[in-house]
matplotlib code that plots the C-alpha trace (Angstrom):
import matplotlib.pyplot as plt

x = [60.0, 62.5, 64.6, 65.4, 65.7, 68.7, 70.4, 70.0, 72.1, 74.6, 75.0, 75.4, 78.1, 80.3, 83.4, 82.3, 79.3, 78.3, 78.2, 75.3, 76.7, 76.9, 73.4, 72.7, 74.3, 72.7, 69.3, 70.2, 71.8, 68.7, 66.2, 68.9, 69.2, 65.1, 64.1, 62.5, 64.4, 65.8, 68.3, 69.8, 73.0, 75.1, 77.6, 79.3, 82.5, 84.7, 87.8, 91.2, 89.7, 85.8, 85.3, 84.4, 86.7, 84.4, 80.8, 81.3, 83.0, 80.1, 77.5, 79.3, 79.1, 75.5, 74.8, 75.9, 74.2, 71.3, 72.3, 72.1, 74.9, 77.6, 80.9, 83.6, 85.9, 88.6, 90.6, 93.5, 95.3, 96.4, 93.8, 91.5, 94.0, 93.1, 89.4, 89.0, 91.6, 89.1, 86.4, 87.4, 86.1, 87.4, 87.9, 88.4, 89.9, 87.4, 88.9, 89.2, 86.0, 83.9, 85.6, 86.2, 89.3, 87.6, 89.8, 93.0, 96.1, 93.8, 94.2, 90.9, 88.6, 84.7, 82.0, 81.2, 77.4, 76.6, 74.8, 74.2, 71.4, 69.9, 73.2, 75.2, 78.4, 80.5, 83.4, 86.3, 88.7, 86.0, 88.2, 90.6, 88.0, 88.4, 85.7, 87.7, 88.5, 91.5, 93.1, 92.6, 91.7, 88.7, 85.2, 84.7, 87.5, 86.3, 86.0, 83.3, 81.1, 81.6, 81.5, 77.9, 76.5, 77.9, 76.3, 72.9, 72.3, 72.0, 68.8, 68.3, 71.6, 72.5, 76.4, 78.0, 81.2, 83.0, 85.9, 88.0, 87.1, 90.4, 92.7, 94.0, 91.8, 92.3, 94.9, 93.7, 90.8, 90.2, 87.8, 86.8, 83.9, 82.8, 82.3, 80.1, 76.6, 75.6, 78.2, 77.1, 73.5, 74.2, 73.3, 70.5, 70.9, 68.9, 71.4, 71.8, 75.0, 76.5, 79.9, 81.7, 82.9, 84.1, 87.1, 86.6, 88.1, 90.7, 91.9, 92.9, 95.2, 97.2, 99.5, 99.1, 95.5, 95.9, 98.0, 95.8, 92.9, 94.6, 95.7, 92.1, 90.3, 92.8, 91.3, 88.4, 90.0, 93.6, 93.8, 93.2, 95.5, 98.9, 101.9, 101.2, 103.7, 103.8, 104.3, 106.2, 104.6, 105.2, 104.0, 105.7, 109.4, 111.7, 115.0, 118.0, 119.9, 122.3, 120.0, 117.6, 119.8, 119.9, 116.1, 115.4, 117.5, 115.6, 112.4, 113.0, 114.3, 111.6, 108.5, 109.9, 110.7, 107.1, 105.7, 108.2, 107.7, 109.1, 107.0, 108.0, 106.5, 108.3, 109.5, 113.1, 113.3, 111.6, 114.2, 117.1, 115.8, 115.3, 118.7, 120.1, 118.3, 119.2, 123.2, 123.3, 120.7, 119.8, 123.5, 122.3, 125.1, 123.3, 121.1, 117.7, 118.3, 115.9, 113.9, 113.3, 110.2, 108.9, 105.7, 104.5, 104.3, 102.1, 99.0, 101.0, 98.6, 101.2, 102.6, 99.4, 98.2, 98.9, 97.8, 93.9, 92.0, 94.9, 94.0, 96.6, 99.1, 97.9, 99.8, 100.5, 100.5, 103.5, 105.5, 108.5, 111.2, 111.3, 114.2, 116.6, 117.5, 119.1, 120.2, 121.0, 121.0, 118.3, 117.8, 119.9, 118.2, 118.4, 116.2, 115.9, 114.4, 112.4, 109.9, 107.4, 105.4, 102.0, 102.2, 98.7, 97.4, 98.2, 100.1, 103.8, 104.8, 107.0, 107.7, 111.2, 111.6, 112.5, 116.0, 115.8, 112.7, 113.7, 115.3, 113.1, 111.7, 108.7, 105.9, 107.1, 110.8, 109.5, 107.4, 110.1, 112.1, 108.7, 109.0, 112.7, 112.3, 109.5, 111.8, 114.5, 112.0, 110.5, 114.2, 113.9, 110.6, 111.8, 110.1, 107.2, 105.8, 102.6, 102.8, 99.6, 101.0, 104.7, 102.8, 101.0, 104.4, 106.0, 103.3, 103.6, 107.1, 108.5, 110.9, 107.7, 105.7, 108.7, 107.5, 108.0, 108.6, 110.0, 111.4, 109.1, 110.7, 110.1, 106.7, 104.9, 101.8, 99.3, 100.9, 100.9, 97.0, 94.8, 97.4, 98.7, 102.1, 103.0, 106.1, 106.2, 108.9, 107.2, 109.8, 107.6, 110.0, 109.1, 110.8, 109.2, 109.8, 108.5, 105.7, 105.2, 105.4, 102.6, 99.3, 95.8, 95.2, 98.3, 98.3, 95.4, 96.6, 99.6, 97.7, 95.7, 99.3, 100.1, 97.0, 97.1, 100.9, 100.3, 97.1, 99.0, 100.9, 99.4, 101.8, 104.8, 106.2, 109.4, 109.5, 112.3, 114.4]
y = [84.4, 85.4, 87.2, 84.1, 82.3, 84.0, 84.3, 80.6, 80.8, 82.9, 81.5, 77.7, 79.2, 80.6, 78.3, 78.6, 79.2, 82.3, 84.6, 86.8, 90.2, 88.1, 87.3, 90.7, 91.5, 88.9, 90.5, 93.6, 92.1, 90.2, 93.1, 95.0, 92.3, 92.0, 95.3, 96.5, 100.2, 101.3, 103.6, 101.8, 101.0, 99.0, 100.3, 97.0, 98.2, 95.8, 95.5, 93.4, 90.1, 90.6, 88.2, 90.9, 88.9, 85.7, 87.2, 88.4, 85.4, 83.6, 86.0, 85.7, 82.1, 82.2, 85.0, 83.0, 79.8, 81.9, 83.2, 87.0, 88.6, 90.1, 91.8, 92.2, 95.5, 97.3, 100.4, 99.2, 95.8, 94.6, 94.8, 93.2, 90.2, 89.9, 89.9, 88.0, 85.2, 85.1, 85.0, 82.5, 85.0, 87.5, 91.0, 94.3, 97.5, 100.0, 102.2, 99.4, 98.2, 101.2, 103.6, 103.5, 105.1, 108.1, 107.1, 105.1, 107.2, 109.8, 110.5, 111.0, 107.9, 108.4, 106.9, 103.8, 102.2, 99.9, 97.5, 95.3, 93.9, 93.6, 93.0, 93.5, 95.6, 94.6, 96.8, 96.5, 98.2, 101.4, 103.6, 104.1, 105.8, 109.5, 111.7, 114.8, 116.4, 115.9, 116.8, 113.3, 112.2, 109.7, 110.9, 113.8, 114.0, 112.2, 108.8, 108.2, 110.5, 107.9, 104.7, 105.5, 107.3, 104.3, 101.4, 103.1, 103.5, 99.9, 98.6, 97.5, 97.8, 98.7, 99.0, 97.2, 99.4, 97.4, 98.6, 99.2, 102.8, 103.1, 102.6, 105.2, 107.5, 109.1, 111.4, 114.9, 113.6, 112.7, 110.1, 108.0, 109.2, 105.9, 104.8, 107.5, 106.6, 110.5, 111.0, 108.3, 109.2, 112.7, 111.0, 110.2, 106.3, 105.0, 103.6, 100.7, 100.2, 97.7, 97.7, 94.8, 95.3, 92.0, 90.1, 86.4, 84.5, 82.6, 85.7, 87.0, 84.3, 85.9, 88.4, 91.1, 90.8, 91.0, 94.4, 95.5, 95.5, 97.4, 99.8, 100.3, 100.3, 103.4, 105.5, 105.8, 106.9, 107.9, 107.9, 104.4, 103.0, 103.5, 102.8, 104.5, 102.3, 98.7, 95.9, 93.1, 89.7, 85.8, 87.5, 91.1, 91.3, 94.3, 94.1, 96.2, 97.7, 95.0, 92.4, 93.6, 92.4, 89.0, 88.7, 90.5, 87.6, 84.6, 86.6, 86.7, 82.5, 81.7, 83.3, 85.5, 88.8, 89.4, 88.1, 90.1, 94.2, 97.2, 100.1, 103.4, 107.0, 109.0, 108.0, 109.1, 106.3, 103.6, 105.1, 103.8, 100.9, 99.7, 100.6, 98.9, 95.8, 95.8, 96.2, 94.3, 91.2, 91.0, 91.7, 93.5, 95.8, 97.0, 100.0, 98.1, 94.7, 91.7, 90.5, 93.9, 94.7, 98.0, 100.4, 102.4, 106.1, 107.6, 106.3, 106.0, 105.4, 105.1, 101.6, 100.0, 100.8, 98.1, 95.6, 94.3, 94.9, 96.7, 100.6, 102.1, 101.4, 102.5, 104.6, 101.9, 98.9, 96.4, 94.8, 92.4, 92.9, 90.1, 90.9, 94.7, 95.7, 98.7, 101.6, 105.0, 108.5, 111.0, 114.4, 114.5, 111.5, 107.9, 104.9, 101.7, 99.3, 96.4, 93.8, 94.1, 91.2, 92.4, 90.9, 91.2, 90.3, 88.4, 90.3, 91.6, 94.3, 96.2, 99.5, 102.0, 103.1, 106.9, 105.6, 109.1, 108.6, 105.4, 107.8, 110.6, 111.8, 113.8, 113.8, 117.9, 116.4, 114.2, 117.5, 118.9, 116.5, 115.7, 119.7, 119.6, 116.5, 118.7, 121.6, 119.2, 117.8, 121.0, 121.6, 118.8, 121.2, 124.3, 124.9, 124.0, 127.6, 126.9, 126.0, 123.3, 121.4, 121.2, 120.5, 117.2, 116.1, 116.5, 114.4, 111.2, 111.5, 107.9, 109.6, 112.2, 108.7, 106.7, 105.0, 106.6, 104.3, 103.4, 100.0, 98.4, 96.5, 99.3, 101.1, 104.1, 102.9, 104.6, 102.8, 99.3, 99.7, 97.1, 94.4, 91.8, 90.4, 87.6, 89.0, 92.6, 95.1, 98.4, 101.6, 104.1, 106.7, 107.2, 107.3, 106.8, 110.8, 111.5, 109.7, 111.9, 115.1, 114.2, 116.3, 114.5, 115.0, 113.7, 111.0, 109.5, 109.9, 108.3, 105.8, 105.0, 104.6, 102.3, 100.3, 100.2, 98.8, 96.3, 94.5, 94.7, 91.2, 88.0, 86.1, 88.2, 91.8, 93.1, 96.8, 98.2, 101.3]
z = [110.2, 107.6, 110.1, 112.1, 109.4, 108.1, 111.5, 111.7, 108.7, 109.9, 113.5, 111.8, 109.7, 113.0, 113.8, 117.7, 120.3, 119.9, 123.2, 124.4, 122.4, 118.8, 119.7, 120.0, 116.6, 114.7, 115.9, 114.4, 111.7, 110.9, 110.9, 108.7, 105.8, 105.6, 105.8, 102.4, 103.5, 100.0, 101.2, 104.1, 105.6, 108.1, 110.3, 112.6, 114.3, 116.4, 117.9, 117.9, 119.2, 119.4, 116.6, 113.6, 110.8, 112.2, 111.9, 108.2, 107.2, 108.4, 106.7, 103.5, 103.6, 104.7, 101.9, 99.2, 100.2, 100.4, 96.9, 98.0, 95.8, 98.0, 97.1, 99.3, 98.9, 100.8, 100.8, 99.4, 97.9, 101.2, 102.7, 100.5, 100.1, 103.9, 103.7, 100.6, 102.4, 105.9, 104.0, 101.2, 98.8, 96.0, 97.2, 95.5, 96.0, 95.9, 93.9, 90.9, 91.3, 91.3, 88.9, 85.1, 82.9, 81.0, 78.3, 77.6, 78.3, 80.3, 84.0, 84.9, 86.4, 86.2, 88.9, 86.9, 86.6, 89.7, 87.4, 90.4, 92.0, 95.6, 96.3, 99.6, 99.5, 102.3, 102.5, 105.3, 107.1, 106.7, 109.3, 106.8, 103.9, 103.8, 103.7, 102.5, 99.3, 97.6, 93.5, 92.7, 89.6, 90.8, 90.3, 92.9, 94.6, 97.5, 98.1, 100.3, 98.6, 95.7, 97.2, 99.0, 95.0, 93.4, 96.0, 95.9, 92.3, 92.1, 92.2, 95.9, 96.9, 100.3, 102.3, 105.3, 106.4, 109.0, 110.6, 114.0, 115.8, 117.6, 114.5, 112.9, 111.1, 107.5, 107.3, 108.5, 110.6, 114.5, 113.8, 111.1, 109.0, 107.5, 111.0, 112.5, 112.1, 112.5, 109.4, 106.9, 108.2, 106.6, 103.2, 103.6, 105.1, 107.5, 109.6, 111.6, 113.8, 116.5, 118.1, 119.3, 122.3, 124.4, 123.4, 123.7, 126.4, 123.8, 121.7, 125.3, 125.4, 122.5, 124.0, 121.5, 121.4, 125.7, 125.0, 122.6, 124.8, 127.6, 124.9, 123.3, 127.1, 127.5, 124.3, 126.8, 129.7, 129.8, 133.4, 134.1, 131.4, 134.0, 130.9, 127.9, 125.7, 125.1, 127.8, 127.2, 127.3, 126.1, 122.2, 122.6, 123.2, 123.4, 122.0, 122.2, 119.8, 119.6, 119.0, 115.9, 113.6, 114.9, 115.8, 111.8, 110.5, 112.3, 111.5, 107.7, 108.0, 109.4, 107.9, 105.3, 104.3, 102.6, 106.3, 108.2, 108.8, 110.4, 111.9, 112.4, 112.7, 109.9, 106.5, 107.3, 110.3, 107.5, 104.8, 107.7, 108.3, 104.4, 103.8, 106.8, 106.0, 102.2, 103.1, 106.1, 106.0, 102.6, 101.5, 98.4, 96.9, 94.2, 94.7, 93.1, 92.2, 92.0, 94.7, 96.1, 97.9, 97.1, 97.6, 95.3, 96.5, 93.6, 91.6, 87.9, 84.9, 81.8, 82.5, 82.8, 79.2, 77.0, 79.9, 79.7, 83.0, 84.9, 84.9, 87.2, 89.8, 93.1, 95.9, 98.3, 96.1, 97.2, 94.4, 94.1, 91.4, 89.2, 87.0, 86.0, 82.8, 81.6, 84.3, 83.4, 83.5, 81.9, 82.5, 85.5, 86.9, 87.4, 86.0, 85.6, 83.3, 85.4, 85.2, 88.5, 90.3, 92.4, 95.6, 96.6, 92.5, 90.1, 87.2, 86.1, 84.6, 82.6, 83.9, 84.2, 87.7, 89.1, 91.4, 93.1, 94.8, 96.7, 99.6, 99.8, 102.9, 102.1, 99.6, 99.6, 98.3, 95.3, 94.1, 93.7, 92.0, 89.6, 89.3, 88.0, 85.6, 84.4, 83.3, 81.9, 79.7, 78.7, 77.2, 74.3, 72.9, 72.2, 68.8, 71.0, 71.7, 72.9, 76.5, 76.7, 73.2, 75.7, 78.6, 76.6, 75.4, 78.3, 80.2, 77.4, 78.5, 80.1, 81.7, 83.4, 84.2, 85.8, 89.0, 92.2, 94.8, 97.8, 99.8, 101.4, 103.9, 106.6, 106.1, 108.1, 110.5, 107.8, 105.0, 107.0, 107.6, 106.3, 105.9, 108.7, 109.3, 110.9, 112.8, 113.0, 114.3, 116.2, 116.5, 118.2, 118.4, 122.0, 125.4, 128.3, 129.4, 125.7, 126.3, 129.9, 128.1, 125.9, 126.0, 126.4, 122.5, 121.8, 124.0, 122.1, 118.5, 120.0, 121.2, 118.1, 116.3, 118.5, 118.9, 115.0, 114.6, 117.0, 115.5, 112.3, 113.5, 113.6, 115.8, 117.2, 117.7, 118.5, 120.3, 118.9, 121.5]

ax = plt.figure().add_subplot(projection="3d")
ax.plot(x, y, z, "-o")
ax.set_aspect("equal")
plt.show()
């Protein structure tokens, strides 16, 4: 039979025996990838250590030597570099693969053709696609509404969402929509789902894996789980305050700055920690100077125009400064002139950079500062009388498009999703009589954060307070 055909092709591909549960999945898998079902779809959830980054690298493999098209896709940058590295394959963001620039210089992306055939999109870290409506300027507004139009106008195409049900979900939501097999059903999928549920016997060895489990098994019942934070173990260590500095030191010696991260619930904390880092580690006097890491906090389309291929910068993608050039004041502001590396891709660019919004706290605060810049540029028009000519002229401005961004040293949990680390520093912001006050609803989100900042380290974490 062509079923077991193909999970012959998938199991011989798996770096290990596989247990009685990945047995199970390849069943289901099997009858999924044969069925003639035009409209169908593949839901395979998993958690820290169940051996979901090993099944799809294997079926990937076992696809293309069966020379079924795949492609791989992922939320954002980060996380794509970490698929497309397990999997040996190129990876894509999705919203770069599946939307198109109405115009050049226009804000506004289109759904693109999917031009594609029987072909397999496998797309990662799924709990993180939002199912709600935003003011964005891709297609409807919401991107899984597009992702699942765009995969099934191709002819024969069909969707494998894979992702981990106790991270965080989107912003705004309890659960992750991509993951629900009653949601993605709502569009008229057939849909076929597994879980992975048991963690192998050698990822239990790893002590944040260990952890992670116990943190997980406590989503289900709170009860049961006994301490709500972290426990220390030979891969988890708590420091105290006088010993960060130290440990952030050895971290950054040995594996690096852009393999080293800090954790925190609110961008005020990772605003302290960036600065502290920059003065006291990194010994950077300068306010912005070269070799800085930084994340960008809002899609920018104007410094990607005269660069083939490279439609936007996306909220969330992480650069390096390659070089500074001129610094000064405009409009009450501060910029900078720099050249930019993409971590996660392979490009540089030219681009002058909004100082201000390195220190911001809220999205609420660099409105308002996009709001001011607004009215100081308005001032250079004022034979302009007709307020949508000023409005056009204001928006070419360089000044209006400067990047917003922010160091990226210290990140949020939401903005560290998707992307692994291989030391990573967790400041929960919690005490232990905190953590007793917390209410059953909070308890979990809590412990979704936490669950989700952990499993963002592949080798060690430091609990920071």
């Amino acid at each position: 039979m062509l079923e077991d055909f193909i999970i012959s092709r998938i199991r011989a591909e798996l770096p290990f025996e596989p247990n009685e549960e990945k047995e199970q999945l390849f069943r289901v898998l099997g009858r999924y990838l044969v069925s003639t079902e035009p409209r169908r779809a593949f839901i395979l959830s998993g958690y820290a250590g169940t051996g979901k980054t090993s099944v799809v690298s294997a079926l990937v493999r076992a696809m293309e030597k069966l020379q079924q098209p795949c492609v791989l896709l992922a939320p954002t940058g980060r996380a794509a570099k970490v698929i497309a590295r397990y999997s040996e394959r190129p990876a894509y963001t999705i919203h770069k693969y599946i939307y198109r620039q109405n115009q050049l210089g226009v804000e506004q992306f289109s759904l693109s053709d999917n031009k594609h055939q029987h072909t397999l999109f496998i797309v990662d870290e799924s709990s993180m696609i939002s199912a709600m409506r935003d003011n964005t300027a891709f297609g409807s507004g919401c991107l899984l509404d597009d992702l699942i139009q765009y995969v099934y106008q191709g002819e024969g195409c069909h969707l494998l969402l894979l992702g981990d049900s106790a991270q965080l979900p989107p912003v705004g939501t309890l659960r992750s929509p991509a993951l629900s097999p009653d949601h993605i059903a709502g569009y008229g999928l057939q849909v076929s789902s597994f879980q992975l549920t048991q963690v192998a016997r050698q990822a239990l060895d790893s002590g944040i894996l260990s952890e992670a489990t116990r943190l997980r098994q406590g989503l289900g019942d709170l009860g049961a789980l006994g301490h709500l934070g972290l426990l220390e173990n030979k891969d988890i260590i708590r420091l105290r305050g006088t010993e960060v500095q130290d440990q952030l030191e050895q971290s950054y010696r040995d594996v690096g700055n852009e393999e080293t991260l800090i954790i925190t619930r609110s961008n005020r904390m990772t605003n302290l920690y960036n600065q502290g880092i920059r003065a006291r580690i990194l010994w950077k006097e300068d306010e912005f100077s070269t070799g800085d890491r930084l994340l960008v906090g809002k899609n920018n389309y104007y410094w990607t125009r005269e660069y083939d291929g490279l439609d936007f910068l996306a909220n969330g993608d992480s650069l390096e400064v390659v070089r500074t050039r001129h610094q000064h004041e405009m409009y009450g502001f501060r910029f900078v002139e720099a050249s930019l590396r993409a971590v996660d891709y392979n490009w540089e660019i030219d681009a002058l950079v909004w100082l201000d919004t390195l220190f911001t706290d809220t999205p609420e605060q660099n409105y308002q500062l996009q709001q001011q810049l607004f009215a100081a540029i308005a001032e250079d028009y004022p034979e302009v009388k007709n307020r949508k000519e000023r409005t056009k002229l204001i928006y070419e401005s360089p000044y209006y498009n400067a990047l917003q961004v922010r160091f990226a040293y210290a990140v949020t949990c939401h903005k560290a999703q998707g992307g692994q680390w291989r030391h990573v520093y967790i400041d929960s912001g919690m005490t232990d009589e905190r953590l007793g006050e917390l209410q059953a609803t909070d308890r979990e989100a809590y412990l979704r954060w936490l669950y989700t900042a952990l499993t963002r380290s592949t080798e060690r974490v430091f609990l920071l307070r």
